[in-house]
BALOBA-1460 file (C-alpha; in Angstrom, 3 decimals):
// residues 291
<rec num="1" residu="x" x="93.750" y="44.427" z="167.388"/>
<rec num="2" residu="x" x="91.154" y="46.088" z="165.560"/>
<rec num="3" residu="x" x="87.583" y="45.417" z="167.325"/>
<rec num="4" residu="x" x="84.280" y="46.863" z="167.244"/>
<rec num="5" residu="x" x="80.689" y="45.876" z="168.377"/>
<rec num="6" residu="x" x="77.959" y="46.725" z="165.969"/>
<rec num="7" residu="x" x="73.959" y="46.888" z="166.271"/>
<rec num="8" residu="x" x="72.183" y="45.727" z="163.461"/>
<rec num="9" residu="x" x="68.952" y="47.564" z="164.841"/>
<rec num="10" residu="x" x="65.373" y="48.039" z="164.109"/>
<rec num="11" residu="x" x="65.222" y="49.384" z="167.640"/>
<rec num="12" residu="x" x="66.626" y="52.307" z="170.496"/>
<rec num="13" residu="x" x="70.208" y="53.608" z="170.604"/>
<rec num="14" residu="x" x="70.002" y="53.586" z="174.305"/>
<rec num="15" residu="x" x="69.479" y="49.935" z="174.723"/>
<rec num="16" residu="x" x="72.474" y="49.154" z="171.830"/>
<rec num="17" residu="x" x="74.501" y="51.331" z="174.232"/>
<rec num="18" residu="x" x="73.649" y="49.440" z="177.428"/>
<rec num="19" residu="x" x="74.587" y="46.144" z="175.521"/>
<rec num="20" residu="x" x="77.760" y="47.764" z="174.378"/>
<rec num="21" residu="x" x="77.619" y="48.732" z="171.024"/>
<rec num="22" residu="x" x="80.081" y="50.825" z="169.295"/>
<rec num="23" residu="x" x="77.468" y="51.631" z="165.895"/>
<rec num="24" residu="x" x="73.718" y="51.635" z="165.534"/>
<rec num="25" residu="x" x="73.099" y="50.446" z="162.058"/>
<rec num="26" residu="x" x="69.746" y="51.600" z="160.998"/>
<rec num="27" residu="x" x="67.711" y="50.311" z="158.181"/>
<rec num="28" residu="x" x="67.101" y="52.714" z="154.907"/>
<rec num="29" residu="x" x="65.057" y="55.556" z="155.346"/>
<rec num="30" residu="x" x="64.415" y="54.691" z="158.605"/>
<rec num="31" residu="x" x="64.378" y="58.071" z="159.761"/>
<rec num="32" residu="x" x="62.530" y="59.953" z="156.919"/>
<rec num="33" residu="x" x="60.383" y="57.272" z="155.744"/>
<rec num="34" residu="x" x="60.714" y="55.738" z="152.088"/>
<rec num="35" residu="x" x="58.708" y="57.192" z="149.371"/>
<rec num="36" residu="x" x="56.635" y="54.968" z="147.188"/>
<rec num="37" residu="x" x="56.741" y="52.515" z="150.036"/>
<rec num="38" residu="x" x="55.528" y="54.442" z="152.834"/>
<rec num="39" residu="x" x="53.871" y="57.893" z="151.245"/>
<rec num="40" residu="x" x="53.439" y="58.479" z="147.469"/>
<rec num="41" residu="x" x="55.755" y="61.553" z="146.857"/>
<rec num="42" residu="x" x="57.755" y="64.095" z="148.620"/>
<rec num="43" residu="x" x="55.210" y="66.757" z="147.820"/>
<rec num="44" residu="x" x="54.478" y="68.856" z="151.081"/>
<rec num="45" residu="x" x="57.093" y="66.819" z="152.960"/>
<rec num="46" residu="x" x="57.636" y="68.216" z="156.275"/>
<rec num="47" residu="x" x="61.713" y="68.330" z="155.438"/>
<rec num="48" residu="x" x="62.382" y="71.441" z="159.187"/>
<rec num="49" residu="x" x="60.517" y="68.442" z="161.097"/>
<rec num="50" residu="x" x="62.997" y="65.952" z="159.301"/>
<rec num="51" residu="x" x="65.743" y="67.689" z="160.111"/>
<rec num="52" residu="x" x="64.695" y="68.400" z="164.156"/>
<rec num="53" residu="x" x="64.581" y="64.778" z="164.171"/>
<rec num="54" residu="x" x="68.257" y="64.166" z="163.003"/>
<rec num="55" residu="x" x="69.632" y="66.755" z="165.391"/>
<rec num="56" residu="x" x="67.368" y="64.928" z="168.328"/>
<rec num="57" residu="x" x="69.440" y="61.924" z="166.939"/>
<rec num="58" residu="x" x="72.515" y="63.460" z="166.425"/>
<rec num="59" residu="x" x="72.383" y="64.789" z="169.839"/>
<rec num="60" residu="x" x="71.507" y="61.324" z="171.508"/>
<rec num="61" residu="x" x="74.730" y="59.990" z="169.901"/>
<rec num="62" residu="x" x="76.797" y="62.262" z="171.527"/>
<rec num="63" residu="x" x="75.266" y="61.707" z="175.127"/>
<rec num="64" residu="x" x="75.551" y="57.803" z="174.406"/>
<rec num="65" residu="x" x="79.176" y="58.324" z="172.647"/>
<rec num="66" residu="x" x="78.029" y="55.941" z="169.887"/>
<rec num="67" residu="x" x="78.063" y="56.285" z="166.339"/>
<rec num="68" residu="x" x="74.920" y="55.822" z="164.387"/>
<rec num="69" residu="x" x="74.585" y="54.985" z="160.905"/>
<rec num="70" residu="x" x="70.768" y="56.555" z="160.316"/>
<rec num="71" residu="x" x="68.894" y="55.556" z="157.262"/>
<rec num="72" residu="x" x="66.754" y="58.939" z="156.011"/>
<rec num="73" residu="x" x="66.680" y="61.383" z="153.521"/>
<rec num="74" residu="x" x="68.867" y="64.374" z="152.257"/>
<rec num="75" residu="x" x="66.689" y="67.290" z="150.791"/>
<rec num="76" residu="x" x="68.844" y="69.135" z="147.151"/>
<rec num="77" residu="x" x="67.928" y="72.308" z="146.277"/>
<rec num="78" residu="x" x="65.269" y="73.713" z="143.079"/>
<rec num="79" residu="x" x="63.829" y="70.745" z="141.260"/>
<rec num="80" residu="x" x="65.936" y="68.069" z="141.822"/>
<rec num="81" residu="x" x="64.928" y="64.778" z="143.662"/>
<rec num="82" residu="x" x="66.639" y="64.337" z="147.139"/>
<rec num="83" residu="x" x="69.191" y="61.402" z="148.114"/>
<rec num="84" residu="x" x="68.085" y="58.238" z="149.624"/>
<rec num="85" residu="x" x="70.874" y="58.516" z="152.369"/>
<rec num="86" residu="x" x="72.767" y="57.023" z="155.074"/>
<rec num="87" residu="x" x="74.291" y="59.691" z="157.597"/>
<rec num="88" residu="x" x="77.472" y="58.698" z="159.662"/>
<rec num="89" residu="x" x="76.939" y="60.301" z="162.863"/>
<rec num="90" residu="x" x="80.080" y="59.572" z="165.224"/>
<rec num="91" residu="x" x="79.961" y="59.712" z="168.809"/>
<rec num="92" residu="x" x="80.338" y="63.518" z="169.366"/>
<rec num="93" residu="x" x="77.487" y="63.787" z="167.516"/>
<rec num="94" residu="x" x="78.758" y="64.798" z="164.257"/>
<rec num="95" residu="x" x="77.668" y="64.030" z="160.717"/>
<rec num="96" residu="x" x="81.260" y="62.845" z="159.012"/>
<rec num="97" residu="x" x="80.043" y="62.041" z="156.217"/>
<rec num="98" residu="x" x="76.975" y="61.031" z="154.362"/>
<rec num="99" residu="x" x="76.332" y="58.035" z="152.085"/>
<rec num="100" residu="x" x="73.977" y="58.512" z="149.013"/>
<rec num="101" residu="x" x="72.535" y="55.052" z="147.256"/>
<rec num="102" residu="x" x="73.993" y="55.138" z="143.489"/>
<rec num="103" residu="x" x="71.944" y="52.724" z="141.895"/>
<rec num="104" residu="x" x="68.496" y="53.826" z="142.585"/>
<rec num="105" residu="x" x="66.073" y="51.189" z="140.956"/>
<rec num="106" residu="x" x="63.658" y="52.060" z="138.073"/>
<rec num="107" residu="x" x="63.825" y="52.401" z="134.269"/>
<rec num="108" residu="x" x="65.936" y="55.201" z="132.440"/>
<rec num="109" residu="x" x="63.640" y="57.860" z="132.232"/>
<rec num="110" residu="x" x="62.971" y="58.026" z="135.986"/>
<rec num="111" residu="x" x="59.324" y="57.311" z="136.111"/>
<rec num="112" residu="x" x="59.288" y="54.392" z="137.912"/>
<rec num="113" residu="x" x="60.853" y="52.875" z="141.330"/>
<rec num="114" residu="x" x="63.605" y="55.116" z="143.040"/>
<rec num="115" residu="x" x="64.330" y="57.374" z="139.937"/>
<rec num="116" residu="x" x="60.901" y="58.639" z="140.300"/>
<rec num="117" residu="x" x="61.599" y="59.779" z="143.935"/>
<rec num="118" residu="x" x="65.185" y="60.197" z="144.289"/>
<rec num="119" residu="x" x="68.349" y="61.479" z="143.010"/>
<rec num="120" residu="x" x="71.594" y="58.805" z="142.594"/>
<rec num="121" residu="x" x="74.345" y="59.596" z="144.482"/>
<rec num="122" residu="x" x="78.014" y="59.503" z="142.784"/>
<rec num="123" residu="x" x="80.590" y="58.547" z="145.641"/>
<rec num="124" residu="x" x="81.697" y="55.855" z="148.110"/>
<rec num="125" residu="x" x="81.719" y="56.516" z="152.268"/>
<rec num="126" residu="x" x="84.452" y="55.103" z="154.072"/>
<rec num="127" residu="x" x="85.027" y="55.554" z="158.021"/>
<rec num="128" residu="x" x="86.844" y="54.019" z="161.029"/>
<rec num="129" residu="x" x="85.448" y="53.000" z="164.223"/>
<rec num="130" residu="x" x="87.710" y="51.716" z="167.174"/>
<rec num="131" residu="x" x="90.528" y="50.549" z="164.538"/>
<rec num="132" residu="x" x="87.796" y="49.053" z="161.592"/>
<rec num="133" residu="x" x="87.205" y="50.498" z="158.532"/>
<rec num="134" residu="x" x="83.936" y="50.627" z="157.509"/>
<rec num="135" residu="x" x="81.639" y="51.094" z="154.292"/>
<rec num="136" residu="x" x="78.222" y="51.294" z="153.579"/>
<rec num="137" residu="x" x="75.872" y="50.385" z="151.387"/>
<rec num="138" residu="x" x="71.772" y="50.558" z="150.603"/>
<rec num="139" residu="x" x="69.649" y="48.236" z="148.907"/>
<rec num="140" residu="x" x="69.673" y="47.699" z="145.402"/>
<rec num="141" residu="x" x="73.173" y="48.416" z="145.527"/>
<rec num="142" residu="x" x="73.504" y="44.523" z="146.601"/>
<rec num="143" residu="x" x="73.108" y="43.966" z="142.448"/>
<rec num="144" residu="x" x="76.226" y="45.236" z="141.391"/>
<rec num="145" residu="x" x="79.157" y="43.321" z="143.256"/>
<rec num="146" residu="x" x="81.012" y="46.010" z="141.594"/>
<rec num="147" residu="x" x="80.407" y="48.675" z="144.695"/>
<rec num="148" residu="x" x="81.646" y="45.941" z="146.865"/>
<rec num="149" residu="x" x="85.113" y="45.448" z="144.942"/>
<rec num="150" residu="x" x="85.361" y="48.830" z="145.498"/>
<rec num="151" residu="x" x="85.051" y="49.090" z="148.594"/>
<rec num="152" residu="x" x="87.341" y="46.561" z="149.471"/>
<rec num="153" residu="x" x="90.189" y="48.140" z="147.198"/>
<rec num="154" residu="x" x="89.851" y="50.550" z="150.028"/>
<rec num="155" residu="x" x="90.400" y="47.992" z="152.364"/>
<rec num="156" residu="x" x="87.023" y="48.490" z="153.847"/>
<rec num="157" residu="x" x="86.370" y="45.420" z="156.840"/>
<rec num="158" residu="x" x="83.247" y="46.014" z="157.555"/>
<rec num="159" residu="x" x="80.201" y="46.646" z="154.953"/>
<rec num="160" residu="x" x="77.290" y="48.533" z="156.914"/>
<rec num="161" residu="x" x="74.180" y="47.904" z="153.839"/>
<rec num="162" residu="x" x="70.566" y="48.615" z="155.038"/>
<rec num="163" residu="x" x="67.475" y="47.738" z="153.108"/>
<rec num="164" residu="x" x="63.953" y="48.871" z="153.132"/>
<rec num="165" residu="x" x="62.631" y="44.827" z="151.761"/>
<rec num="166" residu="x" x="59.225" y="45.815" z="153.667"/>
<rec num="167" residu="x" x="56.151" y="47.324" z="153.506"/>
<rec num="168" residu="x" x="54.754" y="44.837" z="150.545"/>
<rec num="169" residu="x" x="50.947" y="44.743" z="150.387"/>
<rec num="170" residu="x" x="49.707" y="40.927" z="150.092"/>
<rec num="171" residu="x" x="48.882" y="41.608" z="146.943"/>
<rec num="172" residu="x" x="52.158" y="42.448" z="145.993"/>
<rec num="173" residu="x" x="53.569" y="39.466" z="148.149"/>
<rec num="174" residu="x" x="51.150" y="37.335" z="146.177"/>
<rec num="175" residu="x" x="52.442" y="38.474" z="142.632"/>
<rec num="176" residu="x" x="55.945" y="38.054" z="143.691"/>
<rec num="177" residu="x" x="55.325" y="34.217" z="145.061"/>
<rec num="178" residu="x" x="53.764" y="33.666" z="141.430"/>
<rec num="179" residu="x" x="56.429" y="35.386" z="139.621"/>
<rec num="180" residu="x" x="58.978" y="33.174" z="141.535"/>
<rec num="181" residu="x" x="56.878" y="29.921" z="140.879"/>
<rec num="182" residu="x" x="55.048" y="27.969" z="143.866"/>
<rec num="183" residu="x" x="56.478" y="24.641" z="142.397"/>
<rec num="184" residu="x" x="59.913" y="26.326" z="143.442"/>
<rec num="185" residu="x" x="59.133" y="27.633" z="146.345"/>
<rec num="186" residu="x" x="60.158" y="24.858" z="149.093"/>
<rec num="187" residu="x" x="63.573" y="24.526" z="147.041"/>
<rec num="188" residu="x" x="64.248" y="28.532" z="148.389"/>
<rec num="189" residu="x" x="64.955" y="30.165" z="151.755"/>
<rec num="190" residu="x" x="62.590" y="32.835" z="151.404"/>
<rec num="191" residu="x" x="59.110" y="33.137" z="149.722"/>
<rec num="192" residu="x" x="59.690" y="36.750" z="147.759"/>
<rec num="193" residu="x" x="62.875" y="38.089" z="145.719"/>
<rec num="194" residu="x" x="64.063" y="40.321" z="148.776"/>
<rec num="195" residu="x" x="63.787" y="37.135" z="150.855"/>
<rec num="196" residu="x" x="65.585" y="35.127" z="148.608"/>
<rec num="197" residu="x" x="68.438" y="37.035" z="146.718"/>
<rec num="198" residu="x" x="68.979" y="39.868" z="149.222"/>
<rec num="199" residu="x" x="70.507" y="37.458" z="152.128"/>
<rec num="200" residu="x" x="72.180" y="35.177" z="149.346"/>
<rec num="201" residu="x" x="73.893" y="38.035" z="148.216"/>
<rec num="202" residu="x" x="75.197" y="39.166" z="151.292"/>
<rec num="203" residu="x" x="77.028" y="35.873" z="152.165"/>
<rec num="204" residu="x" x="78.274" y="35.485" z="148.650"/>
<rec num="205" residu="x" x="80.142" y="39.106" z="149.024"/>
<rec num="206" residu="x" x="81.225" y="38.779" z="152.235"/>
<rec num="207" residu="x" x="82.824" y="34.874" z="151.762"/>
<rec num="208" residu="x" x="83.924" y="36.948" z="147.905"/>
<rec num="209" residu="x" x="85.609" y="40.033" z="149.333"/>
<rec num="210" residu="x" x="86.409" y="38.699" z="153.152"/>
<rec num="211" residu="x" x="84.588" y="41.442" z="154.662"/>
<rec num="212" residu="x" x="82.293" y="41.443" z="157.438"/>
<rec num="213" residu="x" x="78.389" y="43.008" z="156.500"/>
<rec num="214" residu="x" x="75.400" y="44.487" z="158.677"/>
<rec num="215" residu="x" x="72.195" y="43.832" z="157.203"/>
<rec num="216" residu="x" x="70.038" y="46.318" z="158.694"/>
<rec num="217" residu="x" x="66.500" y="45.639" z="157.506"/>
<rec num="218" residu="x" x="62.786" y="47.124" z="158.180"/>
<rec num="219" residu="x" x="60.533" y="45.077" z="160.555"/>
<rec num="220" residu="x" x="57.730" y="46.804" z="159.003"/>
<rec num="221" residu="x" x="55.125" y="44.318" z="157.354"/>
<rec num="222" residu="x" x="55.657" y="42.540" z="154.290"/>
<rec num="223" residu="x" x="59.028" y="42.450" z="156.036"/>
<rec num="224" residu="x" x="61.322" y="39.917" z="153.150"/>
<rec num="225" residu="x" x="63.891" y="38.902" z="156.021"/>
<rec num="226" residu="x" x="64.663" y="39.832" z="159.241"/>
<rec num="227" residu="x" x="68.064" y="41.972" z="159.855"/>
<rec num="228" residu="x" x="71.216" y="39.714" z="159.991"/>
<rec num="229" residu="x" x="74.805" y="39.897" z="160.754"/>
<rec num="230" residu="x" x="77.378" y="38.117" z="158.112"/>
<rec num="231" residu="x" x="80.948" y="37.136" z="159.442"/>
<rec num="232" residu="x" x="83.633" y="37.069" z="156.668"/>
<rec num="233" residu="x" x="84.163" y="34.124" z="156.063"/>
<rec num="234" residu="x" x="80.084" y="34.099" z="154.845"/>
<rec num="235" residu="x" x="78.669" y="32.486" z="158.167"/>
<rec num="236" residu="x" x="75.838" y="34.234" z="159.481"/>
<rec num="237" residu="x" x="76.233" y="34.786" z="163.238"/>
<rec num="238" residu="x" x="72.821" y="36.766" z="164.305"/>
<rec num="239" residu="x" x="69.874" y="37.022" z="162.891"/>
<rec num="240" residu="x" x="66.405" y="38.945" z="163.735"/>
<rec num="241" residu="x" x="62.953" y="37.478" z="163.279"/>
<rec num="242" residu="x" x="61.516" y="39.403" z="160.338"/>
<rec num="243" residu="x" x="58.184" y="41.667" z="160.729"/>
<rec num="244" residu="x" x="59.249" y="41.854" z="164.460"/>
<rec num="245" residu="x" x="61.263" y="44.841" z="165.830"/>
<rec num="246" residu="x" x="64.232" y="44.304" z="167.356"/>
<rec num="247" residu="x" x="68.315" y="44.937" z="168.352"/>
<rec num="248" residu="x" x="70.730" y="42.782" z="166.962"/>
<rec num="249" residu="x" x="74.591" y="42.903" z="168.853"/>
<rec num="250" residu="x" x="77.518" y="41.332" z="166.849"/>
<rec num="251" residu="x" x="80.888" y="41.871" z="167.388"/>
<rec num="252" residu="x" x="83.883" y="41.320" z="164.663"/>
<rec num="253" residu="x" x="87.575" y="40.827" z="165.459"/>
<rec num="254" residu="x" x="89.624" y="41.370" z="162.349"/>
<rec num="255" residu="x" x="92.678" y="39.316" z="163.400"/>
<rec num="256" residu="x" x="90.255" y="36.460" z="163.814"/>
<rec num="257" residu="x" x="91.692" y="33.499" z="161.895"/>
<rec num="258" residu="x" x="88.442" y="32.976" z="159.583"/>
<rec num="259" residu="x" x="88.540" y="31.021" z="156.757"/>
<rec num="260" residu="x" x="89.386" y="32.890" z="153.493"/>
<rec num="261" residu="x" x="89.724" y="30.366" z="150.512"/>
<rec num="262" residu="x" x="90.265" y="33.300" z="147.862"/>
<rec num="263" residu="x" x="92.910" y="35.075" z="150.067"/>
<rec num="264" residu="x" x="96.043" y="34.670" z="147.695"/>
<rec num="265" residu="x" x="93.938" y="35.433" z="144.310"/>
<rec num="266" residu="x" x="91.456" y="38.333" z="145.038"/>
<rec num="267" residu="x" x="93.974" y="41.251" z="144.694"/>
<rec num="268" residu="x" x="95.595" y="40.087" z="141.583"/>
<rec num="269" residu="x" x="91.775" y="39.146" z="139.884"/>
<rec num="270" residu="x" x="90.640" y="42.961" z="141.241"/>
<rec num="271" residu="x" x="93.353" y="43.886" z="139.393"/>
<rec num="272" residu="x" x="92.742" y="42.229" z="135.895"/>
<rec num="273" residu="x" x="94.575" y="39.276" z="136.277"/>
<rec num="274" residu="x" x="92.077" y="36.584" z="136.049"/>
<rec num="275" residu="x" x="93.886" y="33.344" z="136.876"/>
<rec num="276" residu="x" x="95.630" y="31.849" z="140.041"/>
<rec num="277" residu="x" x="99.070" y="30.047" z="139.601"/>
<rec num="278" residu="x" x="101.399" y="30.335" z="136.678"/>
<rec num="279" residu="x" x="100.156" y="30.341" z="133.466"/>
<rec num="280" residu="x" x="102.083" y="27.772" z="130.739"/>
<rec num="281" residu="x" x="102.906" y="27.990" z="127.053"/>
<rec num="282" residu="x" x="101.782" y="24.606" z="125.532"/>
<rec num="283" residu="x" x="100.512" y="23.092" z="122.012"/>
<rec num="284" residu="x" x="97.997" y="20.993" z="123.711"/>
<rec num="285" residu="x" x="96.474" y="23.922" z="125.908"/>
<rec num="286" residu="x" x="96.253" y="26.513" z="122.632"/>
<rec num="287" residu="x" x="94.682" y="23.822" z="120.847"/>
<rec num="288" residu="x" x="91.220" y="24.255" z="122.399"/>
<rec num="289" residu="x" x="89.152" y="22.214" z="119.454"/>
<rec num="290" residu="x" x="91.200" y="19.007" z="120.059"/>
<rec num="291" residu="x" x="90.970" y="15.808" z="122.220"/>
């Protein structure tokens, strides 16, 4: 049986421990901050105190023997913009590998949104804890469904995705309420586009791809939604009160018998063919114009 306890935590690896938790899931840039959300630019960043920091956590994960997925930032070299990063830190304290968010929002050019503080990052991150393989994801990455097909070609169980959907002014809270339309605001679980799309999307790929997901979230205010945890069969099983700090415990089983309705279909439409059944050769199907 493959097994594992996670944290979906805006809160202390010592207390996920205590409740028996196998991963801290951290929220992005949890550690480093997020530029253009929490400071303007990375000019004069304090990147030796960054890293201190990481080894402080990277050495707290070995005394706890837990593995932490922290949310920071990866400083390149010369010019170019750093990664907007998730490290996997296992529970000897090791980095095993590092996660770097590939779609970065903003317009071509780079001026605006993540391009203008950040580099994209060009590979997947795939890791096993107590018998589950897991993936991870950050933020904007929820758009392309894509990322998540390909992460479950590589039979990925468990989706690890943390946002930074926080830190919105009221002003900016205000303009987003407009642009969504007060007249259709009651019809909609959430009052923003992070609040509404961001958890929608979540249980449409998990209940799509039969994965479990961690949605590790900010508490900082505007908070859009409060961390959640996403079983996969798309039924949310633990959720956090948003702009409130907190630890989150949910544990997956992944010989559960869940409910899977696109079980016999998904590996043939991943791999082009887009039909279930047998397909026939009839007059009265080619004839597509015709009663």
């Amino acid at each position: 049986m493959s097994r594992a306890t996670a944290v979906t935590s805006c809160g202390r690896c010592g207390r996920a421990k205590e409740r028996g938790a196998d991963v801290a899931h951290f929220p992005e840039a949890g550690l480093s901050g997020y530029a253009g959300a929490n400071f303007d630019n990375y000019d004069g960043f304090d990147w030796e105190l960054l890293e201190s920091l990481t080894r402080r956590v990277m050495a707290l994960a070995a005394e706890l023997g837990i593995w932490v997925v922290l949310g920071s930032t990866h400083r390149l070299t010369g010019d170019h913009k750093p990664h907007n990063s998730l490290y996997v830190i296992d529970g000897n304290g090791r980095i095993v590998d590092r996660y770097d968010k590939r779609f970065c929002s903003g317009d071509p050019e780079g001026r605006t949104g993540d391009l203008a503080h950040y580099s994209p990052g060009d590979h997947s991150t795939v890791f096993t804890v107590n018998g589950v393989r897991c993936g991870t994801q950050i933020c904007y990455d929820f758009r392309y469904p894509e990322l998540y097909r390909e992460l479950k070609r590589q039979d990925v169980q468990l989706v690890l995705h943390s946002y930074h959907a926080a830190s919105m002014s009221p002003e900016k809270v205000a303009a987003i309420r407009a642009a969504v339309g007060e007249d259709v605001l009651h019809l909609n679980p959430g009052g923003t586009y992070p609040g509404i799309t961001m958890p929608a999307m979540m249980v449409a790929e998990a209940a799509a791809n039969h994965v479990w997901i961690s949605s590790s979230n900010s508490s900082a205010r505007e908070s859009g939604w409060g961390a959640f945890f996403v079983r996969a069969d798309g039924v949310t099983t633990g959720r956090l009160p948003r702009n409130r700090a907190g630890v989150l415990i949910s544990t997956l089983d992944t010989e559960e018998p869940l409910y899977d309705s696109t079980e016999h279909w998904r590996r043939q439409a991943m791999d082009g063919v887009l039909h279930s059944g047998t397909l026939v050769s009839d007059p009265r199907s080619e004839q597509r114009t015709q009663l």
